[in-house]
N, C-alpha and C positions, 0 to 999 in steps of 0.2 A: 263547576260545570265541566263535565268533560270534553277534551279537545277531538274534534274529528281528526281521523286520519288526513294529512293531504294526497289530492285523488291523484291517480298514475296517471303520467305526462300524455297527451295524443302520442299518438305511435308516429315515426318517423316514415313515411310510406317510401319515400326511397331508400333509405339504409334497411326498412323491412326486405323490400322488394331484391337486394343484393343479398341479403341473409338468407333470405330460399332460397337464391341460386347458389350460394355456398355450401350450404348444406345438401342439398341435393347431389353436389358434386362429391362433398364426401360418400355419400350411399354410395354414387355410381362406379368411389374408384373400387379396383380390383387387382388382385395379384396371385403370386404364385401358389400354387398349392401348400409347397414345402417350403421355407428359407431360413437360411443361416446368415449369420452377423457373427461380430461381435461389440459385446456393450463396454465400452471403458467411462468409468467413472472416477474422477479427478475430484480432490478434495483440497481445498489452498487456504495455507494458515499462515499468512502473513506471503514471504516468496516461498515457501516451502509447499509443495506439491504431493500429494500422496495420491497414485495412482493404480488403480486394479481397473483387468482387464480380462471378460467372462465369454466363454464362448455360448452361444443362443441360437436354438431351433425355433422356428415358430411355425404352426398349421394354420391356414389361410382357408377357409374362413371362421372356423370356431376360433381362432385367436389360443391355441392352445400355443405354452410359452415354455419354453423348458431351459435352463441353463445349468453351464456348467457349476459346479459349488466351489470348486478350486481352480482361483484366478490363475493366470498365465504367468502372473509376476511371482504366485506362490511357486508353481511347477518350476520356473526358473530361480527360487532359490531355496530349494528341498527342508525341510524342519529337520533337526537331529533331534530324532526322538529319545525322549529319556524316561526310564521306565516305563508305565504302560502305557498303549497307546489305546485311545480310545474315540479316534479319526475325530477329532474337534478341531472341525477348520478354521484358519485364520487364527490362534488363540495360542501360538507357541512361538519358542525363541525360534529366529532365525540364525543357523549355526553364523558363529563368528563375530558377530555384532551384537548382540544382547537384544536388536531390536525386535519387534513384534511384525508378524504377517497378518494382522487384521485386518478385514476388508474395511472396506471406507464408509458406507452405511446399510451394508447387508449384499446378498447375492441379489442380484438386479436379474427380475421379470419382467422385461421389459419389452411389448410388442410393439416392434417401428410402422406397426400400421396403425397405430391408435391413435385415434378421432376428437379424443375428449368430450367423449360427449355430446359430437355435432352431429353425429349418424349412428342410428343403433348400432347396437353390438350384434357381427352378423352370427349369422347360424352357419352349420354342415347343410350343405341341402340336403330334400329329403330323397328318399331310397326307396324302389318299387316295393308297395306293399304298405310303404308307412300310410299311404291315406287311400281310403276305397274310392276306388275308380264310379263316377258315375253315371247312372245308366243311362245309353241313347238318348233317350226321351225327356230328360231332366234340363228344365228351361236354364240356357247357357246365360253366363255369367259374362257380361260384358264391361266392367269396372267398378269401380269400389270408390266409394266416396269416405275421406279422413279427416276427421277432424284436429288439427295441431295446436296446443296449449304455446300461449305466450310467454315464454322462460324467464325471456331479459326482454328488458327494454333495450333499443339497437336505436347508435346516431352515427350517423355520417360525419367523420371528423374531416375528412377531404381527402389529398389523394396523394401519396409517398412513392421514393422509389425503395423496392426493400430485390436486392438478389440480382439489379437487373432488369427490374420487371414494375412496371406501373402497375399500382397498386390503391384499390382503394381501401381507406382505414376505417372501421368500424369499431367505436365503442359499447361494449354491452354490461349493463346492470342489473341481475339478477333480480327478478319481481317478487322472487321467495327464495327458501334454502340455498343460501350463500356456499353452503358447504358444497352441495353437489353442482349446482351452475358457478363453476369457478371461472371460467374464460372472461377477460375484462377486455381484450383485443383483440381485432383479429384484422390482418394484413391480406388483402385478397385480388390475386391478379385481374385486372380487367379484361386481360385478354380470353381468359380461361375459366371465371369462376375459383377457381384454384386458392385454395389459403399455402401463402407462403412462408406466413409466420404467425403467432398468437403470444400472446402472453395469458398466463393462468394464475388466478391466487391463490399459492400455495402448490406444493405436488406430492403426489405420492400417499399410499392409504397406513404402509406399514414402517416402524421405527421413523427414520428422519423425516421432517416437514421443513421445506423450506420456507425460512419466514419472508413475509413480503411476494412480489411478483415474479414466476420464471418466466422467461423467455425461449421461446420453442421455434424452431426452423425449421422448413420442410424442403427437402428436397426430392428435384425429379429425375429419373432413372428410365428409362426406354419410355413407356407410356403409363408408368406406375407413379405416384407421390410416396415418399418413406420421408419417416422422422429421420434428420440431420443430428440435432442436438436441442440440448436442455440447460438453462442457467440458470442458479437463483440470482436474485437479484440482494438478498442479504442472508445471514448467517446460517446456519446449520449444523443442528444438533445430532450426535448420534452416539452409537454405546463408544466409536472409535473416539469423541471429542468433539470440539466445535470449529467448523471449520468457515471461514471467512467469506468465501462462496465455494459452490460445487455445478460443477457441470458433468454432464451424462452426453456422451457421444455416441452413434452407433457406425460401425465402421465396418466395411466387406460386405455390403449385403449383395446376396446372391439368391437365385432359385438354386436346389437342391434337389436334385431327383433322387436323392435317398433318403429313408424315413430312421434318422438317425436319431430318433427322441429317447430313446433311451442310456440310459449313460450307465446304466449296473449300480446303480447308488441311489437307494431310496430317499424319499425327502427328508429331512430334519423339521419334524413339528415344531420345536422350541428355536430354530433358525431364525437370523433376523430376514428378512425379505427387503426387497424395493420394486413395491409395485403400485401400477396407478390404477385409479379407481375406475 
């Protein structure tokens, strides 16, 4: 005889009820047109630390993401190139020591305004012209009714201090595709709606996957929220090796009134990347 499925838990109607305000709050933040960072990502094998550090534009609101391909620690310790060279970053002796300038698991794409998931990925607005104007007489549109797909299940685990800041803690379990609904926590100021922190399972779409849970911080900045940092919680794999945990920093962010997204240096197709999904 086959076994029924067991039916989905009732829904938590308080921990729902702070979930929409969390999420809403994601849509509602906002930022600079232009910004500059930069992403340092740190890789620890045992006490030994291996770290690169990338310089990063990003456009707000398409979330377009550009970074440098050649870390700062490379630039600061020049390759002695030997016979040809065929600009293959990261993958050559560093004069004097035999050792390698390999990045740690790829050039990091990394936008500090990324949501995971909890608010769509916004757009460019649009531009006179993209939609015809309607005429006079055409019955005005007074709101729009949505209907929203239940992702996770969401419980109220109670209430932490995370940053400084009371907090209350939601647990969420994915109702389908594990893979895309990865968020298992989220840390959310009571005062603000505001997520101060989350944990995600797993990160990152391209080369390294950290096994087990990271741990994500967000920090606040004038009236904006930006990504802090990123930790796994257990090991990590990547073409450099396996490293014991890795965390992702982002550091300097600023508005930038110049559209410095070009760097003279086209992508590398076969590049490894670190980007989230």
């Amino acid at each position: 005889m086959p076994v029924s499925p067991a039916p989905s838990p009732a829904p938590d109607a308080r921990a729902e009820e702070i979930f929409a305000r969390t999420r809403a709050a994601f849509v509602a933040r906002t930022y600079p047109r232009q910004l500059a960072y930069r992403v340092q990502v740190t890789g620890y094998q045992g006490t030994t630390a291996t770290v690169r550090t990338y310089v990063t534009y990003e456009r707000w609101p398409a979330v377009n993401v550009h970074a440098r391909t050649i870390s700062e620690e490379e630039t600061a310790n020049p390759v002695a190139p030997k016979g040809t060279n065929f600009s293959v970053p990261f993958m050559s002796d560093v004069a004097g020591n035999g050792d390698t300038m390999k990045d740690v698991v790829g050039t990091p794409q990394l936008a500090v305004t990324y949501a995971f998931g909890l608010a769509p990925r916004p757009l460019d607005p649009p531009l006179p012209g993209d939609a015809p104007t309607p005429p006079p007489d055409a019955p005005r549109q007074i709101g729009t009714v949505t209907a929203v797909k239940r992702n996770y299940d969401v419980r109220l685990a109670g209430e932490e201090t995370v940053a400084g800041l009371l907090c209350w803690h939601l647990t969420l379990k994915p109702l389908g595709n594990p893979g895309t609904y990865r968020v298992r926590d989220l840390y959310v100021a009571e005062s603000n709606d505001q997520t101060v922190r989350l944990r995600t399972d797993g990160n990152f779409t391209a080369k390294a996957t950290g096994s087990g849970l990271w741990t994500v911080n967000y920090v606040q900045a004038g009236d904006a929220w930006y990504l802090s940092d990123e930790t796994s919680a257990g090991s990590v794999s990547s073409d450099a090796g396996t490293f014991d945990k890795m965390e992702v920093r982002f550091l300097d962010v600023r508005a930038d009134p110049n559209e410095n997204l070009d760097f003279g240096v086209p992508p590398d197709p076969d590049a490894a990347l670190l980007i989230e999904p």
